[in-house]
VMD Tcl script that draws the C-alpha trace (Angstrom):
set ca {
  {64.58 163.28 62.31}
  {64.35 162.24 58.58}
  {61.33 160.42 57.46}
  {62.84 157.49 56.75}
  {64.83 157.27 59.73}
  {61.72 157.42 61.61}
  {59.72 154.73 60.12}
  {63.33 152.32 60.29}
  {63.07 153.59 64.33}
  {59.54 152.36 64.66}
  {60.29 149.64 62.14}
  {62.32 148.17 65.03}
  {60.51 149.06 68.04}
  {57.68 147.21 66.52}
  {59.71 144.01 66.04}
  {60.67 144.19 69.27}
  {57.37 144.37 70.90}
  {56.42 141.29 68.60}
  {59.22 140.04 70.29}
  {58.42 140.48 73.31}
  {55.17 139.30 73.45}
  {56.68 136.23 71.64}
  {58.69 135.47 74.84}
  {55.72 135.27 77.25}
  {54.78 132.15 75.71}
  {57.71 130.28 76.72}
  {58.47 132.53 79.98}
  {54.51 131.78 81.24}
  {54.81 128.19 80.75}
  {58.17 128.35 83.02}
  {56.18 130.43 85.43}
  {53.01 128.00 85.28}
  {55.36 124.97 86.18}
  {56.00 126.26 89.48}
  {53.89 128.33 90.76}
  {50.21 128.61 90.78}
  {49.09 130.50 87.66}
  {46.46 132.81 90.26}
  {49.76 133.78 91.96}
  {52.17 134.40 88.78}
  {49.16 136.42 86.91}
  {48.47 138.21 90.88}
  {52.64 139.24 90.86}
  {52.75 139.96 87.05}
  {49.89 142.30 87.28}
  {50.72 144.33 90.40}
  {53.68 144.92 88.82}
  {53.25 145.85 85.71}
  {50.54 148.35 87.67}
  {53.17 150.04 89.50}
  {54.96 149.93 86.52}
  {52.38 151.55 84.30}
  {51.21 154.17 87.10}
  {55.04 155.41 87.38}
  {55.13 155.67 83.47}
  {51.84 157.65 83.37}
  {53.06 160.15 86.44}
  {56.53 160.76 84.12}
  {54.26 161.87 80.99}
  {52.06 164.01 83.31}
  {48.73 162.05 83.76}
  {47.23 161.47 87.25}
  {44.39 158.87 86.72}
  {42.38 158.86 90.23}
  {39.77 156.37 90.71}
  {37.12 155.46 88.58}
  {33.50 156.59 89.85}
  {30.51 154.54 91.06}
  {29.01 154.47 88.06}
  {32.29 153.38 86.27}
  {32.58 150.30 88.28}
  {30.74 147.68 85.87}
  {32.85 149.12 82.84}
  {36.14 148.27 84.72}
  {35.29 144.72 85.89}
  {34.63 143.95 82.40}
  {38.48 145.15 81.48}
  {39.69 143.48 84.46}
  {37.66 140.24 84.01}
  {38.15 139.61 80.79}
  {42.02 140.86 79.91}
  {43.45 140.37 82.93}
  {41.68 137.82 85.16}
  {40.05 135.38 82.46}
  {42.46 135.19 79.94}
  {45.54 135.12 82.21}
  {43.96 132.02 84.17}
  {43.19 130.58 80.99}
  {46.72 131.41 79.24}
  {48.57 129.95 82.43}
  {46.74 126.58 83.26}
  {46.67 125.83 79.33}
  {50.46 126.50 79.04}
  {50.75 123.58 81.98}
  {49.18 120.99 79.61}
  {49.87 121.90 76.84}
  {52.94 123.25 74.14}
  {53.71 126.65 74.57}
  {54.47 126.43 71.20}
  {50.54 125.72 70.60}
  {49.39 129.10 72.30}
  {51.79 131.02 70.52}
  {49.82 130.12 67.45}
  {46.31 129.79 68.71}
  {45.76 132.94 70.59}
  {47.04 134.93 68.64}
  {45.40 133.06 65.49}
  {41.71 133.33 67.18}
  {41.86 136.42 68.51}
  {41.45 138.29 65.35}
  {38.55 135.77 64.36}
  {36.64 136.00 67.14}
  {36.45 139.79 67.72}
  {35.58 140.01 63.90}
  {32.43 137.29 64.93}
  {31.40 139.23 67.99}
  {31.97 142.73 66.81}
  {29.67 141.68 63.43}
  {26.55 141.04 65.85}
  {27.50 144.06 68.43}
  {28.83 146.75 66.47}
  {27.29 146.02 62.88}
  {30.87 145.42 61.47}
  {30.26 143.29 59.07}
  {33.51 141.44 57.22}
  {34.16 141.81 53.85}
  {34.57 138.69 51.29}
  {38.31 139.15 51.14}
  {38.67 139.03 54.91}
  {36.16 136.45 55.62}
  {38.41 134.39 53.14}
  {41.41 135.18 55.06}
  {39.81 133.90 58.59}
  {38.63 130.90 56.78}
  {42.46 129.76 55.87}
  {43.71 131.25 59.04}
  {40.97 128.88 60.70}
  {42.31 125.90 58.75}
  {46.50 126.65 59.83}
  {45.00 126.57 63.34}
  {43.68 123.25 62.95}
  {47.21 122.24 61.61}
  {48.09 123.41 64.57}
  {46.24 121.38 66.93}
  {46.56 118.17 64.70}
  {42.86 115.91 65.13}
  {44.49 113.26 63.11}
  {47.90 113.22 64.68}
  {49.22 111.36 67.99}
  {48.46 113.67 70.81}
  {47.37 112.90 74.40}
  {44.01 114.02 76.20}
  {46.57 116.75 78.68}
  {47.80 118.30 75.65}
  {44.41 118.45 74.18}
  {42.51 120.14 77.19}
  {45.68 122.72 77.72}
  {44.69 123.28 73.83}
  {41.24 124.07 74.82}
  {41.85 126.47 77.59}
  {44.57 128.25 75.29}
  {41.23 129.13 72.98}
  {39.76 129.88 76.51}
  {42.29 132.50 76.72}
  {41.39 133.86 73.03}
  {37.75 133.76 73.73}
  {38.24 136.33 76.45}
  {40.33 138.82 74.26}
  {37.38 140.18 71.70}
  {35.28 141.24 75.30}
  {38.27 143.32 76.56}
  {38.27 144.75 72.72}
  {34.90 145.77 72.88}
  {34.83 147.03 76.53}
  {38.39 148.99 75.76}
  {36.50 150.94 73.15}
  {34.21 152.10 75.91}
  {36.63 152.70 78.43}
  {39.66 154.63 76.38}
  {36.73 157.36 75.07}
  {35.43 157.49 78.67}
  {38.87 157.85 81.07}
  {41.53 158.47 78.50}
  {44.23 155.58 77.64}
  {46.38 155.22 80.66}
  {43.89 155.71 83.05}
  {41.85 152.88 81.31}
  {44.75 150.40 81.12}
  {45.11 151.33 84.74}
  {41.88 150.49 85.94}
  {42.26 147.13 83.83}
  {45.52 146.06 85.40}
  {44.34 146.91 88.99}
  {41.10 145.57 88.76}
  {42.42 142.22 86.92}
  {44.26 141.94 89.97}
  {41.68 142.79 92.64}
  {39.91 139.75 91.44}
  {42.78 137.40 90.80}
  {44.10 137.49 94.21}
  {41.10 135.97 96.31}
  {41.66 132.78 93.44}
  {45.78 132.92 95.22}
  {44.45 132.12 98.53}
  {42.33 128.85 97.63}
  {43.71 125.56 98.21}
  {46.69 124.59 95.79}
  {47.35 128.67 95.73}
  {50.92 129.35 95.06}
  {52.06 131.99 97.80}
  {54.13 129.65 99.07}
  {55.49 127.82 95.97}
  {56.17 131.73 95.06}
  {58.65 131.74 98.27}
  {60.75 128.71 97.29}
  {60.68 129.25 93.65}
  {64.25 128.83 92.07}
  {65.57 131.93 89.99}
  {64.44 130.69 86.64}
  {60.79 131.06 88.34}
  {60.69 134.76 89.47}
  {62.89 135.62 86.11}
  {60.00 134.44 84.26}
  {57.27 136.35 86.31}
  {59.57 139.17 86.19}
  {59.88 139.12 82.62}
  {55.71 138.60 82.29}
  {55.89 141.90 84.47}
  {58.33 144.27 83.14}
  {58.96 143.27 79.71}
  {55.89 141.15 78.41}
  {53.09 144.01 79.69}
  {54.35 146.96 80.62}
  {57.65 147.56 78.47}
  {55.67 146.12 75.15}
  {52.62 148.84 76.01}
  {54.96 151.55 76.38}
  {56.69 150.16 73.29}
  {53.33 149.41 71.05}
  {52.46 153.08 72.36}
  {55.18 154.54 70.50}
  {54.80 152.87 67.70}
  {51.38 153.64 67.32}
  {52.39 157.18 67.66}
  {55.08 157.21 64.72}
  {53.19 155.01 62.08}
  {49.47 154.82 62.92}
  {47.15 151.52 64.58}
  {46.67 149.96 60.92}
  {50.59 149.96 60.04}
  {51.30 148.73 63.57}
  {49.18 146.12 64.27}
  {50.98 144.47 60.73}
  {53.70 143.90 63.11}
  {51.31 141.62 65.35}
  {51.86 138.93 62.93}
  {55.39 138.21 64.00}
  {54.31 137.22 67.20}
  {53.35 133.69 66.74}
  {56.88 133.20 64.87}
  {58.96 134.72 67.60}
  {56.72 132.50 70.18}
  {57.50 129.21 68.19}
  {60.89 130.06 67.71}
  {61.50 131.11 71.60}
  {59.14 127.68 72.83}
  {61.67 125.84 70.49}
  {65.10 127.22 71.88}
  {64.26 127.88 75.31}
  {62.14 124.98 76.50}
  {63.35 122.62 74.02}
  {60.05 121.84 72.30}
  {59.56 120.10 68.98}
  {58.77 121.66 66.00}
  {56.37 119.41 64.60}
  {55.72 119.59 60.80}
  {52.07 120.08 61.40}
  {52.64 123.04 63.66}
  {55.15 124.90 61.11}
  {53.03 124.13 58.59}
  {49.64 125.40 60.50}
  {51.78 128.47 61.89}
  {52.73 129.48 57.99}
  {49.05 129.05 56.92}
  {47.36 131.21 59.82}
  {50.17 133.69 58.91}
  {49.22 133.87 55.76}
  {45.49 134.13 56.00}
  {46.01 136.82 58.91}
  {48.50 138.39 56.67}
  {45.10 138.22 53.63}
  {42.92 140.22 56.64}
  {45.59 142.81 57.05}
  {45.25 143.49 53.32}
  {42.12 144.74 53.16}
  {41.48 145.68 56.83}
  {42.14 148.65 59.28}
  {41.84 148.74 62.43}
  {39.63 151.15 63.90}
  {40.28 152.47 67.35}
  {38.49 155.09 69.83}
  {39.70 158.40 70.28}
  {43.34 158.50 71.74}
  {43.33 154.28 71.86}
  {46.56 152.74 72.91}
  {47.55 148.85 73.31}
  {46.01 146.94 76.28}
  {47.27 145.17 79.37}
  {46.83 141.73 77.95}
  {49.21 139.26 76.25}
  {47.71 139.10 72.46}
  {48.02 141.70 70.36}
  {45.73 145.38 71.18}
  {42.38 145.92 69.41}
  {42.20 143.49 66.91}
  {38.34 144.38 65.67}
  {38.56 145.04 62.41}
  {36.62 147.54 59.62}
  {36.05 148.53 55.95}
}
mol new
graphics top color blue
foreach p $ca { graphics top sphere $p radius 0.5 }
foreach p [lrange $ca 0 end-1] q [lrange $ca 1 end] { graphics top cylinder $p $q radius 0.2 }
display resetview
């Protein structure tokens, strides 16, 4: 296939993971409304295991089990990507905008595994992109509006929503680990299955959703489905690809639409408002995110592929 067609072919595989992973912002809040978030992320992640497991056995892997020893790594993947941030994502899409995650997860994310990686791995921002995170910071403020009319629910769904983000940059760190130690798919995996290991006692406590799951209307289980099939497992497989044809650094670029596809989707689909503070914020975290990109690659672990989790793969960044 000609060079060019080839980048055009990933050019648009890439847009369509961003969106994709737009559309869980609007599909989760759906979800959220009706079910217990423990039980949607419990469904979502069992399948998109099954799913992931059948699409490893077609290219030829068999991941087994992890060992013993392997145990402590895993919980961290499944803690953090899976368990933490889903509970996070879903109870803060309840109170709060979906419109408003779409632009501070995948804002912070970025930020915050720059911050933690500096301390842990001794990867240490340059001026240019500690610039960039400084205007993305202020867009995300925008976003969130201190000075505007907004109620105390829609301010603590806010404040899990950066719950969610504060989780991601652990799973970054951990997935470095993890890829170099099982491989890729086995890693993701172990993630997935552990993520919902742990969720799945948190189903079963009072106000657990097993039975809100069983008289959910359509609109419900189309939304976990889509969480499932298409926001997790068909993006991986997708980002995977990608990857593949044009590198991490020229595919994470991509990552950036994500926050425009989520506004656009939380706009048309559940009718929200787009409030001049949150276009406005959404443009300027673009752009300062867009300012990182410049100057920053991404550098992954042997053989690393995109994770389970709903923000963009390993966002820690390097000179």
């Amino acid at each position: 296939m000609p060079r060019i067609g080839r980048v055009r072919g990933s050019a648009l595989i890439l847009v369509s993971v961003a969106v994709l992973w737009g559309g869980t912002w609007p599909a989760g809040k759906l979800a959220a409304a009706h079910v217990a978030p423990a039980t949607v992320a419990v469904v979502r992640f069992a399948l998109a295991c099954a799913l992931l497991w059948l699409w490893a056995r077609l290219r030829g892997a068999r991941p087994g089990l992890p060992g013993r020893a392997d145990v402590p790594l895993v919980l961290v993947l499944g803690a953090s990507a899976v368990f933490g941030y889903n509970l996070f994502f879903l109870y803060g899409l309840r109170l709060a905008p979906a419109a408003d995650g779409s632009i501070l997860v995948p804002g912070l994310i970025p930020i915050l595994t720059t911050l933690l990686a500096w301390p842990v791995l001794g990867d240490r921002p340059p001026l240019r992109a500690a610039l960039g995170f400084g205007v993305a910071l202020a867009g995300l403020v925008l976003v969130v509006d201190p000075v505007g009319g907004f109620g105390t629910r829609r301010l603590q769904g806010d404040a899990l929503l950066v719950g969610a983000a504060l989780c991601w940059p652990w799973y970054t760190l951990a997935a470095r680990r993890a890829t170099a130690r099982f491989g890729t798919i086995a890693a993701n995996l172990y993630a997935t299955g552990a993520g919902c290991l742990l969720l799945l006692p948190v189903s079963f406590l009072p106000g657990g959703g097993w039975s809100q799951l069983a008289r959910a209307s359509g609109g419900a289980w189309a939304s976990i489905v889509y969480l499932g099939v298409f926001g997790t497992m068909l993006s991986f497989v997708l980002f995977f690809e990608g990857v593949r044809a044009v590198g991490a650094s020229r595919a994470s670029a991509y990552t950036l639409l994500v926050p425009i596809f989520g506004v656009l989707f939380s706009v048309l689909v559940l009718g929200e408002r787009l409030r001049p503070t949150l276009a406005a914020g959404g443009a300027v975290v673009l752009a300062g995110l867009a300012l990182v990109q410049g100057r920053f690659r991404l550098r992954p672990t042997r053989r690393h592929e995109p994770g389970p989790g709903d923000g963009p793969p390993d966002l820690a960044v390097a000179d």
